[in-house]
PAGULO-67587 format. One record per residue (C-alpha): residue in one letter; x, y, z. Coordinates in steps of 0.02 Angstrom, whole numbers, padded with zeros to 5 digits, always signed. Example, Ala and Ser with C-alpha at 12.3 -4.5 7.8 and 13.67 -1.06 7.14 Angstrom:
2
A+00615-00225+00390S+00684-00053+00357
END
This chain:
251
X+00545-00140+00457X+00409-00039+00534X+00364+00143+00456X+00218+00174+00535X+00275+00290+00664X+00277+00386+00479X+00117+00363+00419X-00002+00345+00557X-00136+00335+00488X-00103+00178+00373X-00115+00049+00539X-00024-00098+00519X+00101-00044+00356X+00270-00145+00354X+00386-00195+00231X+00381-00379+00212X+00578-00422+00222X+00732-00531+00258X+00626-00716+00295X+00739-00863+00250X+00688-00969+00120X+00722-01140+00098X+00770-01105-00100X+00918-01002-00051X+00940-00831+00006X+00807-00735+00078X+00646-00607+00047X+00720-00448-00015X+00689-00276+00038X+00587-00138-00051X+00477-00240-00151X+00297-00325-00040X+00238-00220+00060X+00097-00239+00175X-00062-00138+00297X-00214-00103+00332X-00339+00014+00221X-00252+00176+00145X-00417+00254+00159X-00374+00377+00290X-00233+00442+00240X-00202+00614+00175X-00115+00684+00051X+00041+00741+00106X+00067+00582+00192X+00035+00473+00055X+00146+00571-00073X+00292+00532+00062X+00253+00358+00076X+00261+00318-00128X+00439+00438-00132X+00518+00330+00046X+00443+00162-00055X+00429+00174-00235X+00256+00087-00230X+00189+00075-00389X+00047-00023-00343X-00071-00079-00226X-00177-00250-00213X-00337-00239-00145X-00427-00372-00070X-00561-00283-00006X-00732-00340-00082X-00807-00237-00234X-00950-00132-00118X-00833-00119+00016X-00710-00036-00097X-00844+00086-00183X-00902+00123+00005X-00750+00178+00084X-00616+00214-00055X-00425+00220-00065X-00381+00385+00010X-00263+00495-00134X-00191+00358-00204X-00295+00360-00385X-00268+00549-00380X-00082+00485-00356X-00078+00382-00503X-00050+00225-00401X-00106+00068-00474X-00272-00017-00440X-00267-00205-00430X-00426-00275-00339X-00428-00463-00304X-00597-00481-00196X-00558-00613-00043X-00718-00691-00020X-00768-00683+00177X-00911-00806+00174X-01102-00723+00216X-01126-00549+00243X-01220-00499+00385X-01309-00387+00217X-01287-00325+00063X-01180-00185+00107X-01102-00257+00236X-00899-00322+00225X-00965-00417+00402X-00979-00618+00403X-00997-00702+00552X-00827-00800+00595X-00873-00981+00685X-00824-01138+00736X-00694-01179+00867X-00530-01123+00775X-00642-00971+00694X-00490-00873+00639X-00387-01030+00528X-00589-01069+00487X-00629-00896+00404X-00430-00929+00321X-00447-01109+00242X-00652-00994+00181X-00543-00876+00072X-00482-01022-00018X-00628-01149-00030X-00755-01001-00089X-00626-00884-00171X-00482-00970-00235X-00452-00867-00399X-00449-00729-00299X-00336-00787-00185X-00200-00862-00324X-00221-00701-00440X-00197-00569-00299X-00022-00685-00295X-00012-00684-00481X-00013-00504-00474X+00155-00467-00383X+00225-00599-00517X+00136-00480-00669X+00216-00336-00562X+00412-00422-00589X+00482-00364-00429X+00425-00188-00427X+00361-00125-00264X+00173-00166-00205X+00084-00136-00057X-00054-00302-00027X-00179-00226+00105X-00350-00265+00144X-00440-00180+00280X-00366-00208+00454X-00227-00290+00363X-00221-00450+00466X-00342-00584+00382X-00352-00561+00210X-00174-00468+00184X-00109-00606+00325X-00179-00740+00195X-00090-00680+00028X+00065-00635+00121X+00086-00798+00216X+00047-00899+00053X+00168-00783-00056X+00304-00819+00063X+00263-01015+00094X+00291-01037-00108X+00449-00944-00120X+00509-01087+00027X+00489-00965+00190X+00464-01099+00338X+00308-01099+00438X+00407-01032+00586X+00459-00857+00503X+00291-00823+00401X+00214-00844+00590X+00343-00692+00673X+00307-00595+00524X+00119-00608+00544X+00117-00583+00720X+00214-00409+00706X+00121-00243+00752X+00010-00327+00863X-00035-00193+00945X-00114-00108+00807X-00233-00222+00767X-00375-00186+00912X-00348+00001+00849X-00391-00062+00669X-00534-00166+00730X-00594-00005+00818X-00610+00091+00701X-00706-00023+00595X-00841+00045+00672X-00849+00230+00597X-00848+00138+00434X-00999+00115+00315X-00949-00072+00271X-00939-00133+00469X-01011-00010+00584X-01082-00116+00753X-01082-00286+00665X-00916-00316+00714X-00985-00344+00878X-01014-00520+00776X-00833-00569+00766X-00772-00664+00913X-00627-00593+01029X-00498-00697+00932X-00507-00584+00805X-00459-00442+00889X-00288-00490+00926X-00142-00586+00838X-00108-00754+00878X+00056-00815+00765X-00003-00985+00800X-00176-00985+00665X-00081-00948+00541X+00037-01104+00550X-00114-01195+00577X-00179-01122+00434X-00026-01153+00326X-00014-01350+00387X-00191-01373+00323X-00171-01288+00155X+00003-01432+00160X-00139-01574+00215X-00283-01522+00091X-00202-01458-00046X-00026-01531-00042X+00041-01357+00003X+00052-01165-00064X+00131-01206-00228X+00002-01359-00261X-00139-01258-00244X-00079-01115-00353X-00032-01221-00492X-00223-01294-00475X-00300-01116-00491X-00215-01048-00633X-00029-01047-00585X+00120-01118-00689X+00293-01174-00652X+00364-01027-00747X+00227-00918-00633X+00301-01003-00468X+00475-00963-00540X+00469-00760-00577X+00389-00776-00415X+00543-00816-00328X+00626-00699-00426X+00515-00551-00381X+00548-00586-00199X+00678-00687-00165X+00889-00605-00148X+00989-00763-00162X+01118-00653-00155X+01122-00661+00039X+01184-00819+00103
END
């Protein structure tokens, strides 16, 4: 599902729905959401999105300064919930900069397998959180809503037993939204011309980084579940997890 024809100014929102999973049964509907910042949007249009979603939450993966810079549009005034899980990037281009340079020669799955090896509480407790949440609706976003959301969503589905295959199509959906998004990184305090740093991978979607990504979390860590449960996970965790998310009612 795609609503952003709805609420244009939240690039990249989606509901996170219907992937397969290798448990049984597949993701349900109208609980993980997903999108870029909700820093631009107004009022009006916020107050429609929590009454067509029923979000009662949002986790942020923004880091701390970047989320004291540029805020969370009306969604405190809204009473949404707060839930901040800072995805380390690697280092800033300066202190109030959300800008690290992204290198190597696979600098996308690179800057991925960073978030984990630098940040890895972050990156099991912004997961933990939809468990804490017990299926009610969330919406995970970062800024553009492709690395660090792409991250957390991919991993989240990859534990509940979503093959490589479908977390990719979900990742690569709204494509086309995400050179918009990088755009306008540059009218914001925490990016402004540094993102003339990034290379041109990252201003497009390839599905392909984040199965690469995925196999080497398998090859490192011994997969998405194995590295939870080493950062603060437990079977129990893993298994309202699947309950959150998963409708084994479909078969």
């Amino acid at each position: 599902m795609s609503m952003n024809t709805c609420y244009p100014a939240l690039l990249g929102f989606r509901e996170v729905s219907g992937q397969r999973s290798s448990f049984g049964g597949q993701v349900r509907s109208g609980v993980l959401y997903r999108s870029g910042t909700p820093q631009f949007l107004d009022y009006a249009t916020a107050l429609r999105l929590l009454r067509d979603t029923s979000i009662t939450a949002t986790v942020d993966l923004r880091l701390q300064h970047e989320v004291e810079q540029e805020g969370r549009g009306p969604l405190d005034e809204l009473g949404v919930g707060h839930l901040t899980h800072a995805i380390q990037v690697g280092a800033l281009v300066s202190a109030n900069s959300a800008v690290a340079p992204m290198t190597g020669d696979d600098p996308v799955v690179a800057t991925y397998l960073r978030y984990l090896d630098e940040g890895p509480e972050a990156v099991a407790g912004a997961i933990a959180d939809i468990v804490q949440l017990g299926g009610a609706p969330v919406l995970v976003h970062c800024t553009v809503g492709k690395d660090r959301t792409g991250v957390i969503i991919a991993m989240a589905l990859a534990a509940v037993g979503v093959d490589h295959d479908e977390i990719a199509t979900e990742y690569g959906l709204l494509a086309n939204q995400v050179e918009e998004s990088m755009q306008r990184l540059r009218g914001m305090k925490s990016y402004g011309d540094a993102v003339d740093l990034y290379p041109p991978e990252t201003f497009a979607v390839e599905p392909g980084s984040i199965i690469r990504f995925l196999d080497a979390v398998d090859h490192r860590h011994g997969g998405t579940r194995e590295f939870l449960l080493s950062h603060g996970f437990t079977h129990q965790m893993l298994e309202e997890l699947e309950e959150s998310l998963l409708d084994r009612t479909v078969i």
